[in-house]
C-alpha positions in Angstrom: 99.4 93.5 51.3 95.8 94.7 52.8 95.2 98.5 51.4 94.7 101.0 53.7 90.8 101.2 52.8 90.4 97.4 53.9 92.4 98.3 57.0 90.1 100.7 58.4 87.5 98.4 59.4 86.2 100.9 62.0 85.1 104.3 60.7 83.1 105.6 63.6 80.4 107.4 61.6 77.5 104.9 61.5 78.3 103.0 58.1 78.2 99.1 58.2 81.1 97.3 57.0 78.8 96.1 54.3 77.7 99.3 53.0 82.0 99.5 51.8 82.3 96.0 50.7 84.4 94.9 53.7 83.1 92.0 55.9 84.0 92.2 60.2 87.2 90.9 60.6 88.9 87.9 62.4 91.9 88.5 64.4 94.8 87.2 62.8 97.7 87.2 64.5 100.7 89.3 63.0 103.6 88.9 65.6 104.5 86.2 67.8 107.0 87.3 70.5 107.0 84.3 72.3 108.2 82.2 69.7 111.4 81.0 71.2 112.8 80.3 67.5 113.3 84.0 66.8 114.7 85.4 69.7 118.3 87.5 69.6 120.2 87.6 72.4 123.1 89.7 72.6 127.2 88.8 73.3 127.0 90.4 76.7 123.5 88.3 77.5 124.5 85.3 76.1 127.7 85.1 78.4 125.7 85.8 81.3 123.4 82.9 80.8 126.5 80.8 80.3 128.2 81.8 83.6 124.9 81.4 85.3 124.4 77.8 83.7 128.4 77.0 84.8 127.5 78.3 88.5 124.8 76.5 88.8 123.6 80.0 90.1 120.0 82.4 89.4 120.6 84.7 86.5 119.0 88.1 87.4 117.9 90.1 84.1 116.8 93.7 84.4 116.0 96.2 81.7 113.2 98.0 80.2 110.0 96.8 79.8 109.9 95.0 76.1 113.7 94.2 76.1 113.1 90.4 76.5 113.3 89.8 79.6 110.4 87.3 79.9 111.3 85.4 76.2 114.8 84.7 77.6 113.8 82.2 79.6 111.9 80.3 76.7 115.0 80.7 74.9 116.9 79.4 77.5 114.6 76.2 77.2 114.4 76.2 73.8 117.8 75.2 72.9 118.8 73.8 75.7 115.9 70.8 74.7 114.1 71.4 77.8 110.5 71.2 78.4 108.9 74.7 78.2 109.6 77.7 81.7 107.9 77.1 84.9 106.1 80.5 85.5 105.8 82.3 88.9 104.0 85.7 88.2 105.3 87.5 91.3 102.8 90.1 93.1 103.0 92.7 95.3 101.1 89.6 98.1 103.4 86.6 97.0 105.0 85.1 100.0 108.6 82.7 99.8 106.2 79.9 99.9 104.1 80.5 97.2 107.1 80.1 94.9 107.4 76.2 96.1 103.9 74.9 96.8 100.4 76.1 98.3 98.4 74.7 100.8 94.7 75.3 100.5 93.7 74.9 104.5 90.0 76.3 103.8 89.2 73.9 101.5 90.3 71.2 103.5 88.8 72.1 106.6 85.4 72.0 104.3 86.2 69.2 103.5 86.5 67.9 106.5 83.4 68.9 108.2 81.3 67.7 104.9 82.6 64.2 103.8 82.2 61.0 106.0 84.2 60.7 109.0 85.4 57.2 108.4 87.3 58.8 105.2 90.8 59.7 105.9 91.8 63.1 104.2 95.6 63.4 103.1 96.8 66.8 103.7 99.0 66.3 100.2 95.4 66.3 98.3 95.0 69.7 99.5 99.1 71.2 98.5 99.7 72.3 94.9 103.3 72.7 93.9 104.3 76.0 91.9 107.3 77.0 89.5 110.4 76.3 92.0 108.4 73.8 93.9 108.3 71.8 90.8 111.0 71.8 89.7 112.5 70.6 92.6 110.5 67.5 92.2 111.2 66.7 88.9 114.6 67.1 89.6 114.7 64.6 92.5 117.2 62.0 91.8 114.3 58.6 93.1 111.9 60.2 90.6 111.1 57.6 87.8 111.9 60.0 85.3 113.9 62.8 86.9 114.9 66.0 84.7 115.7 70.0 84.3 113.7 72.6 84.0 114.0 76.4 83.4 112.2 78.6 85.9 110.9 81.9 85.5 110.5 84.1 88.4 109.0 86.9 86.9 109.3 90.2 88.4 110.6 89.6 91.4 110.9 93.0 92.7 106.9 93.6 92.7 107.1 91.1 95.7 107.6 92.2 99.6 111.0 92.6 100.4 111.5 89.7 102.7 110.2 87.7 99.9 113.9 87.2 98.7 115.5 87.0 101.9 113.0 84.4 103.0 114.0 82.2 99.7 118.0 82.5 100.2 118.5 79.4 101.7 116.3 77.1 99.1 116.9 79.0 96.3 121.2 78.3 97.1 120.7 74.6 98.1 117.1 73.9 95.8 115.5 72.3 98.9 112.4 73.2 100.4 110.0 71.6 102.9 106.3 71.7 103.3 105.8 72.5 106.6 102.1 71.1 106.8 103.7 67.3 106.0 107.2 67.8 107.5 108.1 66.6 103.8 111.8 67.4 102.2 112.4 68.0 98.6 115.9 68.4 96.7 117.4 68.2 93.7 119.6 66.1 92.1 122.7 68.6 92.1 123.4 67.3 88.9 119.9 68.4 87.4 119.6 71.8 89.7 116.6 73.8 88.1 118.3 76.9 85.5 116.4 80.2 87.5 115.5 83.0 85.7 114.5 86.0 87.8 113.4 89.3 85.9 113.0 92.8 87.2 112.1 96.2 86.1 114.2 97.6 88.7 111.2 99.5 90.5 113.0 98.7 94.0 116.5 97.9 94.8 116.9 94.0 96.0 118.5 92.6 99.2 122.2 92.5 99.3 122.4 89.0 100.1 120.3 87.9 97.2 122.1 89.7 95.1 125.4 87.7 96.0 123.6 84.3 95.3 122.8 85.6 91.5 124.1 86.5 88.2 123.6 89.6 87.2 122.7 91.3 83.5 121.5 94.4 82.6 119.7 94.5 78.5 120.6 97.7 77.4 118.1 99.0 74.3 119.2 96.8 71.5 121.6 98.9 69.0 120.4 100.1 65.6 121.6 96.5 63.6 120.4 95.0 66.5 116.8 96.1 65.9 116.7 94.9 62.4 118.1 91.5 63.3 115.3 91.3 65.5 112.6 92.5 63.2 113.6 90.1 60.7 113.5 87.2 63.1 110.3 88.2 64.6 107.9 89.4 61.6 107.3 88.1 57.9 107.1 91.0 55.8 106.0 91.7 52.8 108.6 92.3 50.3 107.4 95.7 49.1 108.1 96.7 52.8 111.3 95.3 53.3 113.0 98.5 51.8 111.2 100.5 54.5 112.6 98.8 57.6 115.8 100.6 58.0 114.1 103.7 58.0 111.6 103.3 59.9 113.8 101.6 62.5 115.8 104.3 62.1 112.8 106.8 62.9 111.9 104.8 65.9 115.6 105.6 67.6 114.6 109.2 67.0 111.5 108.7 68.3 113.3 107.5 71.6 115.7 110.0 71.8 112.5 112.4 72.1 112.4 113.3 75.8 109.5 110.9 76.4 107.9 109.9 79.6 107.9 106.3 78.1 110.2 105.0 75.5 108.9 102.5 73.5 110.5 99.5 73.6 111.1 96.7 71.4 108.5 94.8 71.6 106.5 98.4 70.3 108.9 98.7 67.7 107.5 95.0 66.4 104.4 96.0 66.9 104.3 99.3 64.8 105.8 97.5 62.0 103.4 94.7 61.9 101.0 96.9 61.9 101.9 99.3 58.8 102.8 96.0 56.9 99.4 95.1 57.0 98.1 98.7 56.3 100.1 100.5 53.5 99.4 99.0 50.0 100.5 102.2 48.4 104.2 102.2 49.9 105.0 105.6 48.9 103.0 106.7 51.7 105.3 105.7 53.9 107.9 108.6 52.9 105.7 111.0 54.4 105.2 111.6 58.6 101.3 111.8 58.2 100.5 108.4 57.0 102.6 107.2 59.7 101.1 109.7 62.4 97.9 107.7 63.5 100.0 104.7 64.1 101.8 106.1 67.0 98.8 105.4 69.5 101.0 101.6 69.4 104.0 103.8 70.5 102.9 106.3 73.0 101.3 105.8 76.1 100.5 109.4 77.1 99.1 112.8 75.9 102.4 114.4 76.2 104.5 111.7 74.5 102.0 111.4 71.7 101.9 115.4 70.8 106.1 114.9 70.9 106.1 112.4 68.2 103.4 114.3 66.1 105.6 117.4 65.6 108.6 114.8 64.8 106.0 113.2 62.2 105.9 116.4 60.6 109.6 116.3 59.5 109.4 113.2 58.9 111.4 112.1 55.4 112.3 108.2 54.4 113.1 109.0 51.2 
C-alpha cells in the first residue's frame, strides 16, 4: 500500500516531484463501477426486474444519484447473456424520435446540391438509428440473425414532458415508423427489447406512462448492504480490510448529517479507494484528521464540507 508521502504527488509550494524522489504519476484506475460482475442488487430490485421481464413491460428505476441506477441495466445484460445496453442519454431538447432513429436533412440537402445529378441519393443513407430504434431492428423476426437487447433510457425525466406521452404508443407495441421513408419496424414479440428507464425524480412523469411501466424505487443501501458492495466493487488491501466496517459505518453518520447532498454510494466507493491507496500507516485511520482532507470526494459544498469536519473531530474507529 502506497504511503501517504508517495500519495501526495501535488504539494503546491514550487518543489518538483524529483526534488522528493517521486516521479509524475499515471492514472491507474482504482474502482470500476461499471463492471457488471460486481453489482448487488437488492430482494425488492431484483423482483421488480423479474416482473418487468414477465410483463414484457419498461422497468422505471428511480433513486438517488449513485444508487445504481445506470449499472442495472449492464447487470440486466450481463446475466441475462445479452450483448452490452443500448444508451439513450436523455436531454432537456430530446424529442420521441430521437429515441428511434435521426434523420440528418441538412446534410442531405448538401448533398444534394454538390454531388452529380445523375446520382440517386437514398434518404436511408442520411437516417441513423438510436437505442430503441435499434433494438427494434435487431429484434425483427426476417432479420438474418434476429435477437434481444437491453435498453437504457437514461434520465428520462430531463426530457420535455410530451417526450413520454409522444413514445406511449411504440414504446407498448415496440413499433415505430420513419416518417421520411414511410418504413415500419417491429419486434418479434417473442424477442421484445428489456427497457430500462432511469430518473432522478426532478419532475413527476405522465400518468399514462406510468401505467405502461414497472415501477422501483432504490432506497440507500442498508449498512450490510454497503459492505457487500464494497467488497464486490474494490480490491483491498488486507491491512485495510479491518477498517471497512468502520468507516462504512462513519459514512452512514456522515449521511445522517443534515447535508444539502448525501453522498451516495458510488462516493462511498470512492473514498475508500482512495484511503486504501493513501494510508500505509493504518493507525491513522483511528483518528478524524487523517481522514478530514479526504472529504472533498464526499462533499459537494461549503456548508456540507464544514458539517463533516466538526464530525471528523469526534471521530473514533478504534
Amino acid at each position: 500500500m502506497a504511503s501517504t508521502e508517495s500519495f501526495r504527488y501535488y504539494e503546491g509550494n514550487g518543489k518538483p516531484v524529483g526534488d522528493r524522489g517521486l516521479k509524475a504519476p499515471l492514472y491507474e484506475k482504482t474502482i470500476d463501477v461499471d463492471d457488471p460482475s460486481g453489482y448487488v442488487a437488492e430482494a425488492g430490485l431484483r423482483d421488480a426486474v423479474n416482473v418487468a421481464l414477465v410483463l414484457g413491460q419498461p422497468l422505471l428505476v428511480t433513486g438517488e444519484p449513485g444508487t445504481g441506477k445506470t449499472q442495472l441495466a449492464g447487470s440486466i445484460s450481463y446475466e441475462l447473456e445479452l450483448a452490452p445496453p443500448l444508451v439513450f442519454r436523455t436531454k432537456t431538447t430530446s424529442t420521441a424520435k430521437d429515441l428511434f432513429y435521426r434523420y440528418d436533412a441538412l446534410r442531405h440537402f448538401h448533398d444534394a446540391n454538390v454531388i452529380k445529378k445523375e446520382k440517386t441519393l437514398s434518404v436511408e443513407d442520411y437516417i441513423t438509428y438510436d437505442a430503441l430504434g435499434e433494438a427494434i431492428i435487431l429484434a425483427l423476426s426476417n432479420s438474418q440473425s434476429p435477437r434481444r437487447s437491453v435498453v437504457l433510457v437514461d434520465e428520462v425525466d430531463k426530457a420535455p414532458r410530451d417526450f413520454p406521452n409522444d413514445i406511449l404508443n411504440e414504446i407498448e407495441e415496440f413499433s415505430f415508423t420513419v416518417s421520411e421513408t414511410g418504413t415500419t419496424f417491429k419486434a418479434d414479440e417473442r424477442l421484445r427489447p428489456i427497457v430500462l428507464l432511469t430518473s432522478n425524480s426532478e419532475k413527476n412523469l405522465p400518468d399514462a406512462f406510468l401505467r405502461r411501466c414497472v415501477f422501483y424505487h432504490i432506497p440507500p443501501p442498508s449498512h450490510e448492504q454497503l459492505l457487500e458492495i464494497v467488497k464486490n466493487r474494490l480490491k483491498l488491501s488486507e491491512q485495510f480490510v479491518p477498517f471497512v466496517d468502520p468507516l462504512v459505518k462513519h459514512f452512514e453518520d456522515i449521511r445522517n448529517l443534515a447535508l444539502k447532498k448525501k453522498p451516495a454510494t458510488a462516493e462511498l466507493l470512492a473514498w475508500l479507494a482512495v484511503l486504501n491507496k493513501m494510508h500505509s500507516n493504518n493507525d491513522s485511520l483511528g483518528k478524524g484528521e487523517a481522514l478530514a482532507f479526504t472529504y472533498s470526494i464526499l462533499a459537494k459544498n461549503k456548508e456540507d464540507s464544514e458539517l463533516m469536519l466538526a464530525l471528523a473531530s469526534k471521530l473514533k474507529l478504534q
